[in-house]
C-alpha positions as CSV (number, residue, x, y, z in Angstrom):
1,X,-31.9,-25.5,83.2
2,X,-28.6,-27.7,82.9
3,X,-28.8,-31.0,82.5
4,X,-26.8,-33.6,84.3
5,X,-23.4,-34.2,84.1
6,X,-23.8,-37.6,83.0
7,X,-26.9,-37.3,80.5
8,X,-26.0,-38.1,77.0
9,X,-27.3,-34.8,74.4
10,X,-30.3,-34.7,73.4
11,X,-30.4,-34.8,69.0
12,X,-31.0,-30.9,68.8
13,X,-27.5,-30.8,70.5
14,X,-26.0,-33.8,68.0
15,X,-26.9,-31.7,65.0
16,X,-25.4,-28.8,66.0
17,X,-22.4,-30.3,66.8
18,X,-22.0,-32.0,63.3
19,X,-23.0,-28.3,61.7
20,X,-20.2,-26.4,62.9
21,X,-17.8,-29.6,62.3
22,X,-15.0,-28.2,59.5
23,X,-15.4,-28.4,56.3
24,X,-12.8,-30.5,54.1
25,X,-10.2,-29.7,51.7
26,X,-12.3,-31.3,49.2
27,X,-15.7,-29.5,49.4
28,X,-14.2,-26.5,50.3
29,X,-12.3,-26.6,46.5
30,X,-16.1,-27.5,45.3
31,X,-17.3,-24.4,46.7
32,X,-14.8,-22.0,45.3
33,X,-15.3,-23.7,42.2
34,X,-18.8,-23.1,42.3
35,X,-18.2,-19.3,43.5
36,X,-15.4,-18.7,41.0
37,X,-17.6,-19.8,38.2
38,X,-20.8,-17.9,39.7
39,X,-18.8,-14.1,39.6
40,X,-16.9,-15.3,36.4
41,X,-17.1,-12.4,33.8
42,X,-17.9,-13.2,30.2
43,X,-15.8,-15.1,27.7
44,X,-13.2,-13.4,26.0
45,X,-13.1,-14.2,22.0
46,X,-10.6,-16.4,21.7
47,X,-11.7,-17.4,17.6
48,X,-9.5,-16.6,14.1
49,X,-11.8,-13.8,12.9
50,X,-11.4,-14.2,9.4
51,X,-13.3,-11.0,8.1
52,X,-10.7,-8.8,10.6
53,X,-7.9,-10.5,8.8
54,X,-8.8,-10.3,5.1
55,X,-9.3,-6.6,5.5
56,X,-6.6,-6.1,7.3
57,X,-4.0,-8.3,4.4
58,X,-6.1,-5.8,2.0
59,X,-4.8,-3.3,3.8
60,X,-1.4,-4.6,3.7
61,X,-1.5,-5.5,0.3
62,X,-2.4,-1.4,-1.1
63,X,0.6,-0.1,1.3
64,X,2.9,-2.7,0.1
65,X,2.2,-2.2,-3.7
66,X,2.7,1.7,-3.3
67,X,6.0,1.4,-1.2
68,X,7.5,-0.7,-4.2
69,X,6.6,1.6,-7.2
70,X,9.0,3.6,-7.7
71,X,9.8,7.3,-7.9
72,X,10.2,8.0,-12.0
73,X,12.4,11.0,-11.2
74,X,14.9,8.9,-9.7
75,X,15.7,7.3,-13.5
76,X,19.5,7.5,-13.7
77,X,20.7,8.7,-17.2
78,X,23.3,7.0,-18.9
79,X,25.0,6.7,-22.1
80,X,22.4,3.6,-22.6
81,X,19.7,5.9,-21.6
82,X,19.1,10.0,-22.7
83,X,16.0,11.3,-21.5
84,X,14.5,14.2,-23.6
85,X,13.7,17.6,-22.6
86,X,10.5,19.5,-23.0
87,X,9.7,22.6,-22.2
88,X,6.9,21.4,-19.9
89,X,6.9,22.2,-16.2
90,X,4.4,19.8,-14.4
91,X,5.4,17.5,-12.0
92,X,6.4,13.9,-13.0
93,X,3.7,11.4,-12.2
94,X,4.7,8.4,-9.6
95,X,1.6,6.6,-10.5
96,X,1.7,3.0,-12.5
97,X,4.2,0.5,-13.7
98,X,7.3,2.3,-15.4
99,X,8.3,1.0,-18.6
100,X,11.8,1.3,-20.1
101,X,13.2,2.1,-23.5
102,X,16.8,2.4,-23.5
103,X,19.2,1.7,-26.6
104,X,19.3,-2.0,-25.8
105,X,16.4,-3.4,-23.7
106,X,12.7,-2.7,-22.8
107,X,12.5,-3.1,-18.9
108,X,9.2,-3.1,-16.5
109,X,10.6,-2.0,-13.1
110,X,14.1,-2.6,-13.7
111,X,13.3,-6.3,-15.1
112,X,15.0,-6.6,-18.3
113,X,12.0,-8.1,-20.5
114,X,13.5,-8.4,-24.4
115,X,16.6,-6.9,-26.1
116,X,16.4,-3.8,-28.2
117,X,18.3,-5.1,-31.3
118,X,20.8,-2.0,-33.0
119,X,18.8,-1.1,-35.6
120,X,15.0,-0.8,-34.3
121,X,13.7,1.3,-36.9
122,X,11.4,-2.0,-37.4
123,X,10.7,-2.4,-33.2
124,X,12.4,-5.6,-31.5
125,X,12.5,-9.2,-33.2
126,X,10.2,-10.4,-34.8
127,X,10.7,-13.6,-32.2
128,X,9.3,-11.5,-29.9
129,X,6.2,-10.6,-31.7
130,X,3.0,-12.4,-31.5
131,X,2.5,-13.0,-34.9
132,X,5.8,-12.4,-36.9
133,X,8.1,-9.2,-37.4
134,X,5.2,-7.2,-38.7
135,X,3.1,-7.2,-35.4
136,X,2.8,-4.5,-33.0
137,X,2.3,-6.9,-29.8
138,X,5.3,-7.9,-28.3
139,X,4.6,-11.3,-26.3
140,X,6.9,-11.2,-23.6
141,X,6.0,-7.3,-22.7
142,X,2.9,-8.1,-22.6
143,X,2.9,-11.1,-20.0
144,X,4.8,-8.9,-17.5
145,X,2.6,-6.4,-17.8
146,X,-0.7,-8.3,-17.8
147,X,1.0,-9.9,-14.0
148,X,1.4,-6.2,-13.1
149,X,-2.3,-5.4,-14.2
150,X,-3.8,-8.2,-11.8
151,X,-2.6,-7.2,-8.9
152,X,-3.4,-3.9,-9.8
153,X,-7.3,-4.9,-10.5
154,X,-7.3,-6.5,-6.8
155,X,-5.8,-2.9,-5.7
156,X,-8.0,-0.9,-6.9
157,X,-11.2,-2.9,-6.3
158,X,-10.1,-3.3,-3.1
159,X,-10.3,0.8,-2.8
160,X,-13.4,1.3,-4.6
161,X,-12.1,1.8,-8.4
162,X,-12.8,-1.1,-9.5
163,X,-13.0,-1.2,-13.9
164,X,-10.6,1.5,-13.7
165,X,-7.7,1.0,-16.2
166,X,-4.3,1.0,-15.1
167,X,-1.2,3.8,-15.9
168,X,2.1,3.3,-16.9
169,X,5.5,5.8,-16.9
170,X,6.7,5.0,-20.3
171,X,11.0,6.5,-19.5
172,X,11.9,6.5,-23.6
173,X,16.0,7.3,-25.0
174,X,15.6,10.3,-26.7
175,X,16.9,8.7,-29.7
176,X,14.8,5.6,-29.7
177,X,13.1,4.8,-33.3
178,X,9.0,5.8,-33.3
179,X,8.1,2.3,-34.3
180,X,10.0,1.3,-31.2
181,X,8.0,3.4,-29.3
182,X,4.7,2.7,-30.9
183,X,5.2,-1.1,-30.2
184,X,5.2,-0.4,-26.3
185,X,2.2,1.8,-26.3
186,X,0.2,-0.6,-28.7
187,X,0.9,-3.4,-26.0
188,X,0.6,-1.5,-23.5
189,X,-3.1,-1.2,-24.5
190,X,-4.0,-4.9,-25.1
191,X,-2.8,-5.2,-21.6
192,X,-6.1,-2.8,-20.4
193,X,-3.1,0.3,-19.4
194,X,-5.2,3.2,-20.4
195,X,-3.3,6.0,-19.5
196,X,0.5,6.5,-20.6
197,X,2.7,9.5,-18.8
198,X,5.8,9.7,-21.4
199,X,8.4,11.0,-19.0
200,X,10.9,14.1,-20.0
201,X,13.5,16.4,-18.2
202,X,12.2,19.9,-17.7
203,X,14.3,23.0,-19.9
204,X,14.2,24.6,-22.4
205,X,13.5,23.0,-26.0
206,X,16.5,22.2,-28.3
């Protein structure tokens, strides 16, 4: 039944009114807030994951020490250097530090590391040595190739070899005195190198 025209509504009618009033800006923001957060999906990781990175600079680290040894059959000759020949047909090793005796210097990957006097039938100076012209060790070799054996350690126990020794390509003038010779084997091993490849050109033995 309708009610008069000039009868003020009843509360039922009040509260309906103030129901279907509009919202404002400023709960209606709340409520996608609230909604947003509700249907949000999880977190993404957005943390330095320090395990990931170690392995991966160990990573790094092996591919970037095999990219810089170089390839032993790309030793130029020279009048400075003669490499001998030998009748033996294998291939040359590219594994280890190469180590070079030419007529006048010893070299660890084309550093130049002491002077090869003219006559070394009595190795380098005896400045050199550890304990006077007599000794095998010479010092300065040595400490290059003891920097070259630690980052070789952290190579190799970084791919499961770990207490491996390490190798060396020992590229020797033909004409270079034995004691000469003998001098950069014997530091090579008190520098933990336990395997020497002595390179030579393939052909026929003069």
């Amino acid at each position: 039944m309708a009610q008069p025209p000039n009868q003020p509504p009843n509360p039922a009618q009040q509260a309906a009114a103030v129901r279907q009033r509009p919202a404002s800006m400023a709960t209606y923001k709340r409520e996608l807030r609230k909604a947003i957060k509700k249907n949000a999906l999880e977190p993404e990781i957005n943390f330095l994951n320090i395990t990931a990175m170690m392995d991966m600079m160990t990573i790094i680290l092996v591919f970037l020490l095999k990219s810089l040894s170089s390839s032993s059959a790309s030793i130029p000759q020279s009048s400075d250097l003669t490499i001998p020949s030998s009748i033996l047909n294998t291939e040359a090793s590219e594994e280890g530090v190469k180590v070079v005796i030419s007529k006048s210097e010893i070299s660890v990957d084309d550093a130049k590391i002491v002077p090869v006097p003219a006559d070394a039938t009595h190795g380098v100076e005896g400045k050199y040595k550890r304990s006077g012209p007599n000794d095998l060790y010479i010092a300065p070799l040595a400490n290059t190739l003891q920097t070259w054996r630690d980052r070789d350690k952290q190579v190799k126990a970084a791919t499961g070899k770990a207490g491996q020794g390490s190798e060396a390509i020992v590229i020797c003038d033909k004409d270079a005195p034995y004691r000469l010779l003998v001098e950069v084997l014997y530091t090579l091993g008190q520098t933990e190198f336990s395997k020497f490849h002595l390179m030579v050109l393939q052909g026929n033995k003069k």
